[in-house]
Legacy VTK file of the C-alpha trace (Angstrom):
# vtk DataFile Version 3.0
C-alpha trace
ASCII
DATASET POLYDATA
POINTS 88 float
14.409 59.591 53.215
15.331 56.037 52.918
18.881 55.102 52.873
18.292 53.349 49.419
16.905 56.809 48.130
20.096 58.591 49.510
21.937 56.414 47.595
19.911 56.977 44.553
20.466 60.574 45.077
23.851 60.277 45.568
24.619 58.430 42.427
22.512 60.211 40.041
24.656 63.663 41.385
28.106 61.607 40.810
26.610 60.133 37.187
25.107 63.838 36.538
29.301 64.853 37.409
30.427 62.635 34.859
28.193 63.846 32.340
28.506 67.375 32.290
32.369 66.805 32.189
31.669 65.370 28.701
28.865 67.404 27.998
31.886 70.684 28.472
34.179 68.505 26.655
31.866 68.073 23.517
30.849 71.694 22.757
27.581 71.613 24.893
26.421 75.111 25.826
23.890 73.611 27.997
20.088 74.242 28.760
19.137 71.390 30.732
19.535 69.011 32.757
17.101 66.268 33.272
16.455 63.133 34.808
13.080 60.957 33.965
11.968 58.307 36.477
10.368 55.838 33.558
8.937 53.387 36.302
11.904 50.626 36.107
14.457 52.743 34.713
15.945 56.182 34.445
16.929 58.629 31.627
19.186 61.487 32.132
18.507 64.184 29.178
21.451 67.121 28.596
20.268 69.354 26.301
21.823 72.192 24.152
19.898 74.367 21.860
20.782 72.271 19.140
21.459 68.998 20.412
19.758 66.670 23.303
22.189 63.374 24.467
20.043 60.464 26.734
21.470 57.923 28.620
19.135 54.952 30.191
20.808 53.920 33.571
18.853 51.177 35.605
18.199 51.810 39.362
20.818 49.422 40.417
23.295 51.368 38.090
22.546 54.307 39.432
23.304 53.128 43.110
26.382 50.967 42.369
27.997 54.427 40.990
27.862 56.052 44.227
29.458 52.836 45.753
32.953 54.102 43.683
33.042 50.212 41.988
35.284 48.767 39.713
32.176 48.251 37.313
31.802 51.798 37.506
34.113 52.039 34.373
31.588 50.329 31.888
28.959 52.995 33.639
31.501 55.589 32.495
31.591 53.857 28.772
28.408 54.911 28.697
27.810 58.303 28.835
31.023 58.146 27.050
29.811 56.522 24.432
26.642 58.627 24.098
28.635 61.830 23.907
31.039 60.072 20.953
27.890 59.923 18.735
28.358 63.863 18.828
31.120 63.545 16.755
29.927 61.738 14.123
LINES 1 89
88 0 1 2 3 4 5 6 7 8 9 10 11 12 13 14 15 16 17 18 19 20 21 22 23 24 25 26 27 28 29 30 31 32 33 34 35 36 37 38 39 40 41 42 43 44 45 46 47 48 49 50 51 52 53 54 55 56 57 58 59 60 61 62 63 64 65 66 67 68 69 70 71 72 73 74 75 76 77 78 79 80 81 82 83 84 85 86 87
């Protein structure tokens, strides 16, 4: 494995972290957990039985997270974000 795929890895684990700590925070009773390689960009799908949240995270995105950058806070916004239209 590549040392840009272990950083791929690595951040999609950390993003998939982050997620599920809304995911618990909104009510999800969750199914699944999914991420889709769509050839230039990826989606990470949390399901419920009711309810399905996606967030689109480019490659780059994905690897700068594991990096623990200051720009990691708009990455956080986010799947933030995404969760907050549970709410509504």
């Amino acid at each position: 494995m590549s040392e840009q795929e272990e950083q791929l890895n690595k951040g999609k684990a950390m993003l998939e972290e982050v997620a599920l700590r809304y995911a618990g925070q909104h009510g999800l009773r969750l199914n699944e957990v999914e991420w889709v390689n769509q050839g230039y960009e990826w989606l990470l799908k949390i399901s419920d039985a009711e309810r399905t949240v996606r967030v689109v995270f480019s490659p780059d995105e994905i690897e700068m997270f594991a990096e623990d950058l200051p720009e990691n806070r708009m990455t956080k916004s986010k799947i933030r974000d995404a969760f907050a239209s549970l709410s509504m």
